[in-house]
MIKOLFI-467353 format. One record per residue (C-alpha): residue number from 1; residue in three letters; x, y, z. Coordinates in nm, 2 decimals, always signed. Layout:
N
<site NUM Ala <X Y Z>>
...
This chain:
322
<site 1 Unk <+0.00 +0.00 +0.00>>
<site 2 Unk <+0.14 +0.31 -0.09>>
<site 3 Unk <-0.02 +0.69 -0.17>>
<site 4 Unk <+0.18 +0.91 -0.28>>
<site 5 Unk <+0.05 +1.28 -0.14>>
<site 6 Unk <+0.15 +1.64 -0.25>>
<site 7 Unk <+0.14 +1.75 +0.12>>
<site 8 Unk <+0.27 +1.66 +0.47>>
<site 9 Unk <+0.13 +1.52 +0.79>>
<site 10 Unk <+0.25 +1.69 +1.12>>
<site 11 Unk <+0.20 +1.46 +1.39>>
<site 12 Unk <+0.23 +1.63 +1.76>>
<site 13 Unk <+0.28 +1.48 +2.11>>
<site 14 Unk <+0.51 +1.28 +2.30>>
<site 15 Unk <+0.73 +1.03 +2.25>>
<site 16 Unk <+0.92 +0.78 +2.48>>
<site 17 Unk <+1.13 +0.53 +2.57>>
<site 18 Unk <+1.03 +0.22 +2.64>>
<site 19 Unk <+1.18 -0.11 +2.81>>
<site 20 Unk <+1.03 -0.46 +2.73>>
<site 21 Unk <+1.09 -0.77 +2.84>>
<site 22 Unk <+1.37 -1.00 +2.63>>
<site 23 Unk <+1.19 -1.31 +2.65>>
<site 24 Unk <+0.81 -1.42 +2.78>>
<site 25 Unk <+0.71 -1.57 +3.10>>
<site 26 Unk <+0.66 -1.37 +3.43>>
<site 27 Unk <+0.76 -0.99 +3.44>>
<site 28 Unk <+0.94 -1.08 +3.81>>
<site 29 Unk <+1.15 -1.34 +3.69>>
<site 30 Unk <+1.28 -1.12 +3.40>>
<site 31 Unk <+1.64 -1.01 +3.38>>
<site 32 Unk <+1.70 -0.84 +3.05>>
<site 33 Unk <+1.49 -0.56 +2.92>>
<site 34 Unk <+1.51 -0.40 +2.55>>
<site 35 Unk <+1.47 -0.04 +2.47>>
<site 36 Unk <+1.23 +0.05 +2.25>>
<site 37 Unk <+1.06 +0.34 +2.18>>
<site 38 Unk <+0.72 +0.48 +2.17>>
<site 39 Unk <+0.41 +0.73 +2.12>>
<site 40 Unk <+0.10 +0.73 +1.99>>
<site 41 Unk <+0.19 +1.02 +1.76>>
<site 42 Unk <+0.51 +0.96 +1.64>>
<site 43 Unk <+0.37 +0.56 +1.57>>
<site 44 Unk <+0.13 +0.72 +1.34>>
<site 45 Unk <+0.40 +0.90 +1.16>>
<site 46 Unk <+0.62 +0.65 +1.10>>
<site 47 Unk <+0.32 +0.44 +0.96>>
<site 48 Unk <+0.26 +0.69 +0.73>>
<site 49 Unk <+0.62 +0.72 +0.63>>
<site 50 Unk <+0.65 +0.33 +0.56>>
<site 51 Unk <+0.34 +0.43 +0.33>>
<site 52 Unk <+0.49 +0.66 +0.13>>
<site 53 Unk <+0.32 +0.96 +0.29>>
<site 54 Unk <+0.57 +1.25 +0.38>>
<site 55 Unk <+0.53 +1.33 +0.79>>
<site 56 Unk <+0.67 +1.54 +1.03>>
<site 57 Unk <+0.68 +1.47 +1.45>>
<site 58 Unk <+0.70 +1.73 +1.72>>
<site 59 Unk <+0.76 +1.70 +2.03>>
<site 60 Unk <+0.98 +1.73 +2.29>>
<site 61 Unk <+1.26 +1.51 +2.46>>
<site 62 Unk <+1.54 +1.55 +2.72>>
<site 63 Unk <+1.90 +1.58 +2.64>>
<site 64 Unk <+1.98 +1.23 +2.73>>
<site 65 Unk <+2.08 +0.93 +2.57>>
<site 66 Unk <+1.64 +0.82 +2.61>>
<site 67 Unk <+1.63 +1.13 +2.40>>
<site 68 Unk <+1.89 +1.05 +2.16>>
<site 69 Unk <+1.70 +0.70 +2.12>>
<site 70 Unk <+1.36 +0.83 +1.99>>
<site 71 Unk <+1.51 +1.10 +1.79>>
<site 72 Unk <+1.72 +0.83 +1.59>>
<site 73 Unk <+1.47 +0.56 +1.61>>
<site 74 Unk <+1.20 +0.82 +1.45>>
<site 75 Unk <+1.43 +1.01 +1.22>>
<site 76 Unk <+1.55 +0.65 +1.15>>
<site 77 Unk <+1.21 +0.56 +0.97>>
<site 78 Unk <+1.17 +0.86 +0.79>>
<site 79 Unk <+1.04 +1.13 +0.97>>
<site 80 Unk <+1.14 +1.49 +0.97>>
<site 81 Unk <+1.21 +1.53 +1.32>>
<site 82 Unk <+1.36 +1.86 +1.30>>
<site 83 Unk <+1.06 +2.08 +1.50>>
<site 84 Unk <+1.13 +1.85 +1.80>>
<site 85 Unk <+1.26 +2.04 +2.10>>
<site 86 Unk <+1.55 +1.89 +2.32>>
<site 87 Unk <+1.49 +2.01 +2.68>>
<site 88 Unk <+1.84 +2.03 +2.81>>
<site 89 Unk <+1.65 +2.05 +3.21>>
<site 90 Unk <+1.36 +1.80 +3.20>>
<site 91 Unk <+1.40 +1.42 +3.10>>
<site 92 Unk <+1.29 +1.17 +2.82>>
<site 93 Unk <+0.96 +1.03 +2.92>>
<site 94 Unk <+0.95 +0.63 +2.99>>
<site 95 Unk <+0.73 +0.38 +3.01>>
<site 96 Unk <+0.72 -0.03 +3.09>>
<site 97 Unk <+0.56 -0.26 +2.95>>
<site 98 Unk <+0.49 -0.60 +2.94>>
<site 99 Unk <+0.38 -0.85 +2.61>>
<site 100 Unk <+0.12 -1.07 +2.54>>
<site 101 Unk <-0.17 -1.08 +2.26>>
<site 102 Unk <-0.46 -1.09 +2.55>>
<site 103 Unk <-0.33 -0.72 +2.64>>
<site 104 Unk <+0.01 -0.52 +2.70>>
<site 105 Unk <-0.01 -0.33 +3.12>>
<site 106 Unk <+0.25 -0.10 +3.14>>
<site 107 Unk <+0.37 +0.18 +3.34>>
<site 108 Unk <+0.40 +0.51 +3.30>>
<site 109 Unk <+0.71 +0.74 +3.38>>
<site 110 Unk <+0.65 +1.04 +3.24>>
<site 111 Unk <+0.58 +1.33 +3.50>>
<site 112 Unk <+0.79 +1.63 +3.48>>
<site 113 Unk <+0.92 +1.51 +3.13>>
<site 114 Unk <+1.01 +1.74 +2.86>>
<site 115 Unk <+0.66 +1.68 +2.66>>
<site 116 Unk <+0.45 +1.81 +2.93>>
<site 117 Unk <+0.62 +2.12 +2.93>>
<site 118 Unk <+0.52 +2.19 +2.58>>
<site 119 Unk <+0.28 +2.50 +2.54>>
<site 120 Unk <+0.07 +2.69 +2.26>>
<site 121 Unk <+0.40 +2.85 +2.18>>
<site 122 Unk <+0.48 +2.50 +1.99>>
<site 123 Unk <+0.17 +2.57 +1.81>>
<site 124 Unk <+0.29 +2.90 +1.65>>
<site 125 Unk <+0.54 +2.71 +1.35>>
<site 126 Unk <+0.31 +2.41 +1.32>>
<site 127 Unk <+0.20 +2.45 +1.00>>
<site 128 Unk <+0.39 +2.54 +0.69>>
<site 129 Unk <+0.31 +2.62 +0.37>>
<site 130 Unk <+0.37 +2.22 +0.25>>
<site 131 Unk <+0.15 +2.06 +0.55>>
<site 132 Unk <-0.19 +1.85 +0.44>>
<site 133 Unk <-0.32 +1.76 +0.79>>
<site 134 Unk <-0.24 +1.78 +1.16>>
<site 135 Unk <-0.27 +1.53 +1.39>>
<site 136 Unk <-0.36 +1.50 +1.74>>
<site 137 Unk <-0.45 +1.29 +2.03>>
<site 138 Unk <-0.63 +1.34 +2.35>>
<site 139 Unk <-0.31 +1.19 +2.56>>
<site 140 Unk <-0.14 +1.50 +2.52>>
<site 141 Unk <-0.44 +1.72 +2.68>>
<site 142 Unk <-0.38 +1.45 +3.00>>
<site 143 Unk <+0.00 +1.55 +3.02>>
<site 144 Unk <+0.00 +1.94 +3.16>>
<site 145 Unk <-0.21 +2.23 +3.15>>
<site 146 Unk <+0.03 +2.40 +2.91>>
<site 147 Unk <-0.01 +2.05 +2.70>>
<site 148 Unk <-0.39 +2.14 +2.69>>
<site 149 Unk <-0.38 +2.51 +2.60>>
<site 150 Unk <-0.16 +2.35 +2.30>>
<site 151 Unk <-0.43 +2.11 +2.14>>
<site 152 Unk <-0.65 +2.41 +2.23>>
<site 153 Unk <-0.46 +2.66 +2.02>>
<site 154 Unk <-0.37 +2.36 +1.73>>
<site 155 Unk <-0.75 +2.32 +1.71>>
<site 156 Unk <-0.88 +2.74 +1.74>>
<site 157 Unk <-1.08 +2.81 +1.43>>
<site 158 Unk <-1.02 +2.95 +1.20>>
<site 159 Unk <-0.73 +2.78 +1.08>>
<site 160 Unk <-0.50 +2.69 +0.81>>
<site 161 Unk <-0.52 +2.32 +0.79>>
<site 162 Unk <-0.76 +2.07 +0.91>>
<site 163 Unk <-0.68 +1.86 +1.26>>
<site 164 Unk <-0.75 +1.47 +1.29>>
<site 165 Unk <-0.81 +1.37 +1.64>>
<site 166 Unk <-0.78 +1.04 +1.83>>
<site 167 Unk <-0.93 +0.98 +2.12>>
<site 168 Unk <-0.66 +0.72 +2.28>>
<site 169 Unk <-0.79 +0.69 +2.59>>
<site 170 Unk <-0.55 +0.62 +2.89>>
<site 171 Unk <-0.73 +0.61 +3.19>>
<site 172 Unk <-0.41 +0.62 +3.37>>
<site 173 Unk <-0.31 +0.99 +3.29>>
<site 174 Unk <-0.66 +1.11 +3.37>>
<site 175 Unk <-0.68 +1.04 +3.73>>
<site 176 Unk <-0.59 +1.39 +3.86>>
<site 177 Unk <-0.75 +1.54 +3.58>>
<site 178 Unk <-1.18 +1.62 +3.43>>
<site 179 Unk <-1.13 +1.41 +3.09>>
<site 180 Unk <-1.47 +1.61 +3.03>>
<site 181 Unk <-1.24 +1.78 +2.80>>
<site 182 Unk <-1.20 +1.56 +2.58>>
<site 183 Unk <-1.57 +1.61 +2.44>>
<site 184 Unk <-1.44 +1.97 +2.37>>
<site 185 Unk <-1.17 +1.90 +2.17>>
<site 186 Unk <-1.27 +1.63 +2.00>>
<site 187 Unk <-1.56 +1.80 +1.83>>
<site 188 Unk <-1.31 +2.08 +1.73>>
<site 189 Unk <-1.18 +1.85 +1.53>>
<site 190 Unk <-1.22 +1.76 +1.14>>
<site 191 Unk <-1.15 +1.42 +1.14>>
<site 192 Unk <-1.23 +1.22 +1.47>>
<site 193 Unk <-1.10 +0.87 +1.51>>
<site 194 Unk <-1.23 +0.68 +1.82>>
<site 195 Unk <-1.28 +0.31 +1.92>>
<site 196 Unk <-1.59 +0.21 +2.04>>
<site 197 Unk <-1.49 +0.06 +2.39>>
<site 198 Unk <-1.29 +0.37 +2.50>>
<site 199 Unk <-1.58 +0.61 +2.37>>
<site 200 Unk <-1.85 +0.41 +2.56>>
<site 201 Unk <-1.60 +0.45 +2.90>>
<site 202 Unk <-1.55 +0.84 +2.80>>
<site 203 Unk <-1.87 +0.95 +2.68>>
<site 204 Unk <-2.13 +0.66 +2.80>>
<site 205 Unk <-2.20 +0.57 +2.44>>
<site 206 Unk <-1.96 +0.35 +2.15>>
<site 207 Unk <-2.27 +0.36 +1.91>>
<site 208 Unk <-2.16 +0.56 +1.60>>
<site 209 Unk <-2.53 +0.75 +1.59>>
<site 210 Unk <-2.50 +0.81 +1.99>>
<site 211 Unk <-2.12 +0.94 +1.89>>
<site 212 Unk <-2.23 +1.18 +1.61>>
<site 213 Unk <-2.52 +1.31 +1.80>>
<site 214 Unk <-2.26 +1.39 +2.06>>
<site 215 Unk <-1.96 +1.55 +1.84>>
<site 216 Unk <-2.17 +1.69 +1.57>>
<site 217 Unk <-1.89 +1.94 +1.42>>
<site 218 Unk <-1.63 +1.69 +1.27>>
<site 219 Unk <-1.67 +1.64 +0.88>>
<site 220 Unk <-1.55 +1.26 +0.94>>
<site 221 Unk <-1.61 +1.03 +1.23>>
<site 222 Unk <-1.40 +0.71 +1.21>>
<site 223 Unk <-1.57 +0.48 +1.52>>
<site 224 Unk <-1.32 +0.17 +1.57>>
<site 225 Unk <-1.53 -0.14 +1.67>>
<site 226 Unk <-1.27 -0.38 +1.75>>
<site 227 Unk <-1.21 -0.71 +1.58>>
<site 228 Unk <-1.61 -0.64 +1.42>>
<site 229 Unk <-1.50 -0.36 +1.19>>
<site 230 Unk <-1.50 +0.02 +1.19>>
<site 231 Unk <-1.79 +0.24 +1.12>>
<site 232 Unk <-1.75 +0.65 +0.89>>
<site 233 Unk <-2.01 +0.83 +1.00>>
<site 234 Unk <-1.98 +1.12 +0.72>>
<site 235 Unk <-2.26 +1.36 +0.52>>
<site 236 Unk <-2.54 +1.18 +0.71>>
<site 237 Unk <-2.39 +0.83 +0.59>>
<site 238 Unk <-2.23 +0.56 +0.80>>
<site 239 Unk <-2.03 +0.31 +0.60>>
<site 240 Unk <-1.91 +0.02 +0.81>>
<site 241 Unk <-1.62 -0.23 +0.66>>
<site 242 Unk <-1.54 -0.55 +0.86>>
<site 243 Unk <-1.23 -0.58 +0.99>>
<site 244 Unk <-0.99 -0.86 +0.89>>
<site 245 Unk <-0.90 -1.18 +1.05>>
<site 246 Unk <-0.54 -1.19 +1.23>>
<site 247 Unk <-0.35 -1.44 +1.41>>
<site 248 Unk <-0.27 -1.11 +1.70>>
<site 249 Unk <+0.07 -1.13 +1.82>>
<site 250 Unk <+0.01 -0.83 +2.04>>
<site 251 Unk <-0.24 -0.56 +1.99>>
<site 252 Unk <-0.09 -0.21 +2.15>>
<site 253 Unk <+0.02 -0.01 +1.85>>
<site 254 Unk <-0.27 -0.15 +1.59>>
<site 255 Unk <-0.49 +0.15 +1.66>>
<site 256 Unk <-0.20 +0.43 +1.58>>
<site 257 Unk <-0.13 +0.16 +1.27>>
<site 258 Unk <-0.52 +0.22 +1.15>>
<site 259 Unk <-0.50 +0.60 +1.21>>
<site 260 Unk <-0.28 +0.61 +0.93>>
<site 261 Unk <-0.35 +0.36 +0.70>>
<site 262 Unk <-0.68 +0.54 +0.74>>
<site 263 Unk <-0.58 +0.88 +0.75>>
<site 264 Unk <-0.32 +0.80 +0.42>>
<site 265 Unk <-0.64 +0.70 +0.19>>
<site 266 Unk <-0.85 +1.00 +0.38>>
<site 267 Unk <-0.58 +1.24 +0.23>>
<site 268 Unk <-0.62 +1.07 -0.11>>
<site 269 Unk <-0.92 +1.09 -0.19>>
<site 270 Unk <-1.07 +0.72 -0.14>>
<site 271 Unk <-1.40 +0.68 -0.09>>
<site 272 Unk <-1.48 +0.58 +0.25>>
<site 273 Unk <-1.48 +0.20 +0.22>>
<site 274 Unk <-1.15 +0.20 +0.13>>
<site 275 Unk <-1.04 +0.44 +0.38>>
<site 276 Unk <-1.13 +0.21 +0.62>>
<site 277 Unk <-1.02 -0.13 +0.45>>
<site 278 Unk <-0.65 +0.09 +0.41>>
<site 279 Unk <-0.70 +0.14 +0.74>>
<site 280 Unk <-0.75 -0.27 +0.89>>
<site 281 Unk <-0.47 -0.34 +0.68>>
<site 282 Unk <-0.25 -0.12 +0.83>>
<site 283 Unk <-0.35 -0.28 +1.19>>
<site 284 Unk <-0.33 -0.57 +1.06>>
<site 285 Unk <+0.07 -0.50 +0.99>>
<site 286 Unk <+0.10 -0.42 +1.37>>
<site 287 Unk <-0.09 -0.73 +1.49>>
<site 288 Unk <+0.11 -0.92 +1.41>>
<site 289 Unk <+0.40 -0.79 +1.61>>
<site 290 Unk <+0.57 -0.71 +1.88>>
<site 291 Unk <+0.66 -0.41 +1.82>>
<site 292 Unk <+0.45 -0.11 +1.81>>
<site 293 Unk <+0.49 -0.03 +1.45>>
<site 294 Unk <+0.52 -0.32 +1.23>>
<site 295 Unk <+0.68 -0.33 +0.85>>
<site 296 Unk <+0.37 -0.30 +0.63>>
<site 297 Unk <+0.22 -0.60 +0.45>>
<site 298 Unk <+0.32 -0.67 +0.14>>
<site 299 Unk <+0.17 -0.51 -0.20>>
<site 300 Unk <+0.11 -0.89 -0.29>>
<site 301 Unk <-0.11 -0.89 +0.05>>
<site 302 Unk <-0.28 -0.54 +0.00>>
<site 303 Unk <-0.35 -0.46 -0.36>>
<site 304 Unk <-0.59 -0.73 -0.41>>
<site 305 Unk <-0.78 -0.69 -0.08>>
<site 306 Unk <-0.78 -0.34 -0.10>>
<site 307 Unk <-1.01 -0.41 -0.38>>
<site 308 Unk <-1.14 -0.74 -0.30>>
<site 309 Unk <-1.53 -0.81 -0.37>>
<site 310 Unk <-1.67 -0.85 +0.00>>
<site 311 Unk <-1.64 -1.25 +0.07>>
<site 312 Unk <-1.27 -1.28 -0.06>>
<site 313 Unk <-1.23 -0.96 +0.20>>
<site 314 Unk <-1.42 -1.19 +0.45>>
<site 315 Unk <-1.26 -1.52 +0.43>>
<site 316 Unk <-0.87 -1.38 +0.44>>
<site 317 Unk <-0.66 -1.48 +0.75>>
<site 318 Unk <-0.34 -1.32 +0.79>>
<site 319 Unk <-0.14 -1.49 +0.99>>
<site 320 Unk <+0.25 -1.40 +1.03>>
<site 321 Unk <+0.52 -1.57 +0.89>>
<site 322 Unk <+0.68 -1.85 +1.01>>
């Protein structure tokens, strides 16, 4: 899968490090961790990199050797990576993490780090003249209350370009703060991408008509309903596409993967079953691995579902290779 766009996608929040375990079994009897790195941001633009889709990450790190890691790892996949701020005071965020395909607990370490002192001043060279989209997500408005004046200023109308939102929900930062916000900006937003679970514990409702009726502004309403499918809710219409069948590896990092396999064909044009078909298959690519952003299946794989009459799209299994 591939589109090849005129524009750029700026993709802004934080990035971290991130330790996993070297080998399965219990997290206590571990003694060899790998570094990784991760953010639900920066995961979306190296996905849309590896699709042939020019991005751009900002953010903010510490100058430390964490720091040193995400920059390279990011720039690495080809991202521009040259509107991220190194905070020579505050550290590289961290988090922990353990893996399985029933679900992925980790830990957070990421208080005082140099994202959450981002402001709206990071908002003020956001957009240049070659930028198609912004994207957003709501874990950034959990970080500070400079963090949340920043989505607030990224998503102020009138503006330049239009702003894609995810909701990524992470009960875990919200504890100390009214996620009520979250309604707010997400119906600032142009594009809103939001899975069905993590809606119905935000907002009381995962139904796409109970979601519209409650974030009527967006043009485009992308409502993730796990393993069934995913729903656009756009122009009055809903258009729902069943998702695929995968031999899951580990899930974390499939939703960022569908944000831009989604987002990719969004920017192209498609029509809106495609979009979301571009979309599966791109979280498809991160189910089945361990990592948080997988290589991208194979044009063998994609081309013909992408365009697959509905039982061929039905009866695939993609399972990873041996």
């Amino acid at each position: 899968m591939r589109f090849e766009l005129p524009g750029c996608v700026v993709c802004l929040g934080e990035t971290m490090a991130v330790l996993v375990p070297a080998a399965p079994g219990p997290v206590r009897g571990v003694r060899t961790w790998l570094r990784a790195i991760g953010g639900a941001e920066s995961n979306v633009a190296v996905h849309l990199a590896r699709l042939g889709v020019r991005s751009r990450w900002v953010g903010a790190v510490g100058d430390d050797a964490f720091g040193g890691a995400v920059l390279d790892a990011v720039g690495g996949a080809g991202v521009d990576v040259g509107g991220v701020r190194v905070d020579p005071d505050r550290p590289t965020g961290l988090y922990v993490k353990e893996a399985n395909a029933a679900g992925s607990p980790v830990r957070y370490y990421r208080r005082g780090s140099a994202a959450s002192a981002m402001g709206p001043e990071v908002s003020a060279g956001l957009v240049t003249d070659d930028v198609a989209l912004v994207h957003v997500t709501g874990i950034t408005a959990a970080l500070s209350d400079s963090c949340l004046a920043l989505l607030r200023a990224v998503l102020a109308r009138p503006r330049r370009v239009p702003v894609s939102f995810d909701l990524n929900w992470r009960p875990a930062l919200w504890r100390d703060r009214d996620p009520a916000v979250l309604r707010e900006l997400a119906d600032a937003a142009d594009v809103v991408l939001v899975g069905s679970d993590e809606a119905e514990a935000v907002w009381g409702t995962g139904d796409p008509d109970g979601l519209r009726a409650l974030l009527p502004n967006p043009t485009t309403l992308v409502v993730k309903q796990g393993a069934r499918g995913a729903t656009v809710v756009e122009g009055g219409v809903s258009t729902f596409q069943e998702g695929l069948r995968v031999e899951v590896v580990e899930p974390v990092g499939a939703g960022d993967a569908f944000a831009a396999g989604y987002l990719a064909a969004h920017l192209a044009g498609c029509a809106p079953a495609r979009r979301l078909r571009a979309g599966h298959l791109q979280a498809a690519a991160a189910l089945l691995t361990r990592e948080d952003v997988g290589e991208p299946l194979p044009p063998e794989v994609t081309a013909p579902l992408l365009d697959a009459d509905p039982a061929t799209w039905a009866a695939a299994h993609l399972r990873r290779r041996r």
